[in-house]
N, C-alpha and C positions, 0 to 999 in steps of 0.2 A: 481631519476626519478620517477613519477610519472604515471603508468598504471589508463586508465581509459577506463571504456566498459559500454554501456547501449545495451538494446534492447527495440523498441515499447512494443511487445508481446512476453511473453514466451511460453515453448512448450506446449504442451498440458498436458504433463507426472508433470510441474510443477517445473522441476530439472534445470533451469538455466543455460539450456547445452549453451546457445548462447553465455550469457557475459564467460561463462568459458575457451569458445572457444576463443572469444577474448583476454583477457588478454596471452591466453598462447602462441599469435600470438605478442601480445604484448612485450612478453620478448624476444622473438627472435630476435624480429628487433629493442631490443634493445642493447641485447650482437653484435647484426650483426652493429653495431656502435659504440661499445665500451663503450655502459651503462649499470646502472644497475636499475633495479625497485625493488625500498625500500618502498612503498605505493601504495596498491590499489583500485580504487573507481568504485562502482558498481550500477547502477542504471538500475535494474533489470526490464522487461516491464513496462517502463518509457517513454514517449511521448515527442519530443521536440520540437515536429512542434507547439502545444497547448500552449497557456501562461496561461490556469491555471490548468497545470498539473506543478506538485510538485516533480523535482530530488534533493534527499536531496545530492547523493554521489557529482554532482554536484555543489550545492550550496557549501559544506564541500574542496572540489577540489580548490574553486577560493578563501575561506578564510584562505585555508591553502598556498597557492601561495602568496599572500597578506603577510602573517606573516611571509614566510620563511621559514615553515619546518613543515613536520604531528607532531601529536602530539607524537609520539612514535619511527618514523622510521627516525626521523631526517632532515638534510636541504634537499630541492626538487630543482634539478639544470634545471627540467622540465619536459615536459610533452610526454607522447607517445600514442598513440591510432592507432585503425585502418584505419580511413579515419576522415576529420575534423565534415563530418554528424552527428557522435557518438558524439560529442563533441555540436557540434551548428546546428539550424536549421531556427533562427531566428536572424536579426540582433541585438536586447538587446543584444542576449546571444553571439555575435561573440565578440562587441564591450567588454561587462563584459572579458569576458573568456584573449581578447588580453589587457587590461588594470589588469590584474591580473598576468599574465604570464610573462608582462614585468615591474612589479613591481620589480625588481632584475638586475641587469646587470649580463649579460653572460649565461641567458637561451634559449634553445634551444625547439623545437615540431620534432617530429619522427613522421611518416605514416610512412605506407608501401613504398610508393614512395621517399622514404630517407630523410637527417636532412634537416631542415628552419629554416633559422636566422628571429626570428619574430619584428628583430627589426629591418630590412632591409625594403626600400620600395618592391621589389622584393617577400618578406615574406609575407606583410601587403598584395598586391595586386592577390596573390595565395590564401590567404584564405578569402580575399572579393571572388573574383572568386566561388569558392566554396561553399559559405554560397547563392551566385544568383543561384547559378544550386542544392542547396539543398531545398531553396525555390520554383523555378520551378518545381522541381521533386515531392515537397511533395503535391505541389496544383493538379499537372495532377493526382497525385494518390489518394488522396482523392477523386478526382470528379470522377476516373473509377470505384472505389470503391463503393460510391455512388449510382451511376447510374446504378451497377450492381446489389446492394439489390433494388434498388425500381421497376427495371425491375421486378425481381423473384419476387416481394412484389407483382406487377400488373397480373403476370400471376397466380394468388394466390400459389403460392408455398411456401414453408416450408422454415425458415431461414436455412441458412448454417452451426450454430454454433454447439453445443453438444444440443442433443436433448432435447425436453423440457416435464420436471417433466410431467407425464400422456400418455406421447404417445412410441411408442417401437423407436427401430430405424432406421426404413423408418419414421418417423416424423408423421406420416398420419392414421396410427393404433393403435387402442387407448391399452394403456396397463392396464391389467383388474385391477390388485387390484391397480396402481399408481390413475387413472382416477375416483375409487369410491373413493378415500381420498378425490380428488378435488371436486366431487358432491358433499360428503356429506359435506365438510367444508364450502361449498358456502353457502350449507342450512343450516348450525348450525351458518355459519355468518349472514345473514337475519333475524336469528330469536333471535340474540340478543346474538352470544357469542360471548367471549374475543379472540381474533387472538390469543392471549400469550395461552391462554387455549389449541385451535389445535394444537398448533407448540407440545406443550406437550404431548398430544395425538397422536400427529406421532411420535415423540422419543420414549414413550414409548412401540409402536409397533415395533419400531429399525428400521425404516423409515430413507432412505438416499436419499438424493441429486442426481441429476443426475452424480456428479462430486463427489462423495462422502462422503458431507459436511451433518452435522446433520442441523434438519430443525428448523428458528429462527422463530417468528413472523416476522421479514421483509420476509424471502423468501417465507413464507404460503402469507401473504398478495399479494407478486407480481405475486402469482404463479394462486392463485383466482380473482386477477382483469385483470389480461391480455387479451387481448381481442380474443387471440387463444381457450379460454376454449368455447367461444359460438361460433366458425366459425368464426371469424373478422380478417383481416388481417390489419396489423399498420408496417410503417415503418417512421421511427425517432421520434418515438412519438407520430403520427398521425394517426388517423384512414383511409384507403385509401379509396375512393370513387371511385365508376363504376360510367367513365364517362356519359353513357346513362344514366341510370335510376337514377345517383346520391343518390343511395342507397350504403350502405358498402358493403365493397369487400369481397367476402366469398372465403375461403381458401379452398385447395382441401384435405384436413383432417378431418376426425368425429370429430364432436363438442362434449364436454360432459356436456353442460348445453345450455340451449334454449339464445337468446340474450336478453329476457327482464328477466330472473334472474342472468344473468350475471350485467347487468343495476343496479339491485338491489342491488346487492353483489359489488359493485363500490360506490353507494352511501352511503352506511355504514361508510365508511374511508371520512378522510376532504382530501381539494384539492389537499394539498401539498403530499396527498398518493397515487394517483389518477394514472393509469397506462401511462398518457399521461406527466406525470410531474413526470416521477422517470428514475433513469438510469444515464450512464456518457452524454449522447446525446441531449437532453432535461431538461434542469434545473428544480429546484421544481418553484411552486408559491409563495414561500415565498422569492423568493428570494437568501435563507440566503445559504453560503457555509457550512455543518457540517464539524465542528474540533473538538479535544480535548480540555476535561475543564479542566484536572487534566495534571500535569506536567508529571508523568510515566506511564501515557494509553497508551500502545500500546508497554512497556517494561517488564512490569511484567509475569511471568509465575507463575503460581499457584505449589509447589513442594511438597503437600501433597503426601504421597503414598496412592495408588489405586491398588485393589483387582488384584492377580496374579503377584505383581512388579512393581517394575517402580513408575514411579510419573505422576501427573495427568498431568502438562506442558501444562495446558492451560492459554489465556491470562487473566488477571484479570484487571477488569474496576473499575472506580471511581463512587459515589456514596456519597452523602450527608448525615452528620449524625449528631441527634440533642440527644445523647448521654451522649457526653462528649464535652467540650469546648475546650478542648488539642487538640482534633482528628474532629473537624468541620467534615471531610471528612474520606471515609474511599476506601482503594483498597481491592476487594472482589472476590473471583471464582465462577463463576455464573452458577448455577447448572441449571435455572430452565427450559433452554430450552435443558437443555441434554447433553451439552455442557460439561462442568466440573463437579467435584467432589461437589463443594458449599460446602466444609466445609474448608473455610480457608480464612481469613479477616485479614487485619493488618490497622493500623493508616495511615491515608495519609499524614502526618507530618512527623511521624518517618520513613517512606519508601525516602521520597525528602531529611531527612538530610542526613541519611543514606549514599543516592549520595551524596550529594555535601562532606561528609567524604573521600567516595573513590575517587571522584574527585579531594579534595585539603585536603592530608592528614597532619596529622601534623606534623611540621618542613620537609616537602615535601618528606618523608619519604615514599613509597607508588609503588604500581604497573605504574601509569604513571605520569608524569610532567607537567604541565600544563602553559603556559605562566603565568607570575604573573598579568599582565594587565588582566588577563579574571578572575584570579581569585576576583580582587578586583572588576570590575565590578559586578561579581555572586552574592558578599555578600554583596555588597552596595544597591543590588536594581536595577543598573541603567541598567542591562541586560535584553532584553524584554523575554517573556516567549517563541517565537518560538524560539529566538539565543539560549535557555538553553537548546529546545527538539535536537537543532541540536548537540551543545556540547554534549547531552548526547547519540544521537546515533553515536556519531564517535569515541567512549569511550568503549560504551558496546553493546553486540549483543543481551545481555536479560538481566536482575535481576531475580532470581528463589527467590520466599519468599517460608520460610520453616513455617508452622506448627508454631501455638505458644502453649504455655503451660499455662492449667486452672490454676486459680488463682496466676497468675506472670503479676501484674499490671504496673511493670515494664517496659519501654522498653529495648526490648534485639533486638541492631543491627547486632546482627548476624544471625538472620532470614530472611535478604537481603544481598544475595549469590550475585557478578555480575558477571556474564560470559564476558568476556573480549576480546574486537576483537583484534585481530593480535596475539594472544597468544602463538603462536609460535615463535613469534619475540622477546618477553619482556621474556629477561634472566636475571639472576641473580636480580630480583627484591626482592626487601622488602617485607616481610607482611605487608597488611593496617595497619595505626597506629589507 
């Protein structure tokens, strides 16, 4: 059986109390029917009302139902969740979800509300049902939602979120040493410096986030063009206008810059930076969705050691390199905005064979197994690069690269560690070959 949980939003604290809640609601009601949950898929403040929000546990859920069994925990006789919401929110994904699940004869769906034969009409017409009253629910809530920030937006009040960088927290009081970073970055941006340069300049003053994140050039950028820093209030992206005077709507918070250096500090950056065109709410001007160019962004952990212990474990990005011809590309820990260690680079070649090693080890010798049809697609080519990001997050929870050693021109794949999901469950395994 199959456990699967998402949430919209996590908590604030960041801990994924929600899907953990679910799942362990999940095995109850599944021993409370005489199953077991041998796989679990999580898609953690993941959105399912939106078609271009991205559930990977999902996605991994309908290709593993398709083929007959996870990669590790073996056949899946079905699936259990807590209501069909968590599951689908949209007809695509009800129609996907029941054309996946009944790829098999003799599987079964668990709620709360007890087993469904989903191959019964009776099944089919309980989860249409469901997927109508998940679509009506999600539209009235969006639109109370809505109408709730653009009210507060109109009566200039302060958003509801985590306060924002400059101000304390009643929203409205400016806070003394966050609000002089913001003035002076505005003026040091106006008159010609590098966003990259401040973000640096507040790390190295140990400058944190409201939310406790070191500061990059994106969040200095969004933090100096918003339109809160001169008095302006925007909700969705838009500036709000007083309907009288059809002048901007001033918010009931100190400003900490005037609005025509605010104006100024805006047109420094091109469109697509622009406070009206950034966010999940309002798409850029260009159009274009940001993804991954390199196959293991967003896997890598950097595993240098750093001063007092421990390892740095920050992610490491892709980056072009006209070096060497072997290594085009390279994955790197990027120190400059405070972030990581930056002393630790490896080949962007030798980190993807790396994988595709622990993925398809030799004579299948190896921590997991892998259907041979995926394997021969991986090395023929014919696999697109999103089906490889997904095989490769349903496989491993990170790759820690360790450290290389000066003058060892060699590659040594043992400096890509993989941390392995379900690791509890894969016993008696092999060492990689």
């Amino acid at each position: 059986m199959a456990s699967y949980a998402r949430t919209s939003q996590d908590s604030r604290e960041r801990d994924a109390r929600g899907v953990r809640h679910q799942h362990r609601i999940n095995e109850r009601t599944a021993r409370e029917h005489g199953c077991v949950v041998v796989a679990t898929y999580t898609d953690n403040a993941c959105s399912a009302t939106k078609d271009d929000r991205d559930r990977p546990a999902f996605e991994q859920l309908l290709a593993d139902l398709h083929r007959g069994h996870a990669f590790t925990a073996g056949p899946l006789a079905g699936v259990v969740a807590v209501a069909d919401d968590r599951l689908y929110r949209r007809s695509e994904d009800f129609i996907r979800y029941m054309a996946a699940l009944t790829s098999a004869p003799g599987r079964v769906y668990v709620d709360r509300d007890g087993l469904r034969d989903p191959y019964s009409k009776a099944g089919l017409l309980r989860g249409a049902e469901s997927l109508r009253e998940a679509v009506v629910e999600g539209r009235m809530r969006s639109r109370r939602v809505q109408d709730w920030h653009w009210s507060r937006a109109m009566d200039g009040l302060p958003h509801s979120g985590p306060r924002p960088f400059g101000w304390q927290e009643d929203r409205q009081t400016l806070h003394a040493v966050e609000s002089g970073l913001v003035r002076k970055a505005i003026e040091d941006r106006i008159a010609g410096k590098p966003i990259g340069e401040v973000a640096r300049e507040w790390c190295e003053l140990g400058i944190t986030g409201t939310r406790g994140g070191r500061p990059n050039p994106q969040t200095v950028a969004q933090v100096i063009t918003a339109p809160r820093v001169c008095g302006f209030r925007a909700n969705r992206g838009e500036l709000l206008m007083d309907p009288e005077t059809g002048e901007p709507l001033v918010g009931a918070w100190q400003a900490i810059v005037t609005p025509e250096e605010w104006t100024a500090a805006c047109a420094t950056f091109s469109a697509g930076s622009l406070y009206m065109h950034r966010g999940p709410l309002s798409p850029r001007l260009t159009g274009r969705k940001a993804g991954p160019k390199y196959l293991a962004s967003g896997f890598l952990r950097c595993g240098a050691e750093v001063a007092g212990g421990g390892t740095c474990d920050q992610p490491m990005g892709g980056c072009k390199s006209t070096r060497s011809r072997k290594s085009p590309y390279n994955y790197i820990c990027n120190g400059a905005a405070g972030r990581g260690c930056g002393r630790c680079a490896i080949s962007g070649p030798l980190v993807e064979d790396a994988i595709a090693r622990s993925l398809f080890p030799a004579h299948g010798r190896g921590k997991v197994r892998l259907p041979e049809p995926i394997r021969l697609r991986w090395h023929s080519g014919e696999m697109r690069f999103d089906e490889k990001r997904r095989v490769i997050a349903s496989v491993f929870t990170s790759l820690v690269i360790r450290p290389g050693r000066k003058g060892c021109p060699a590659w040594d794949y043992s400096r890509v560690v993989p941390v392995w999901k379900w690791a509890d469950r894969i016993r008696g395994a092999e060492p990689d070959a």
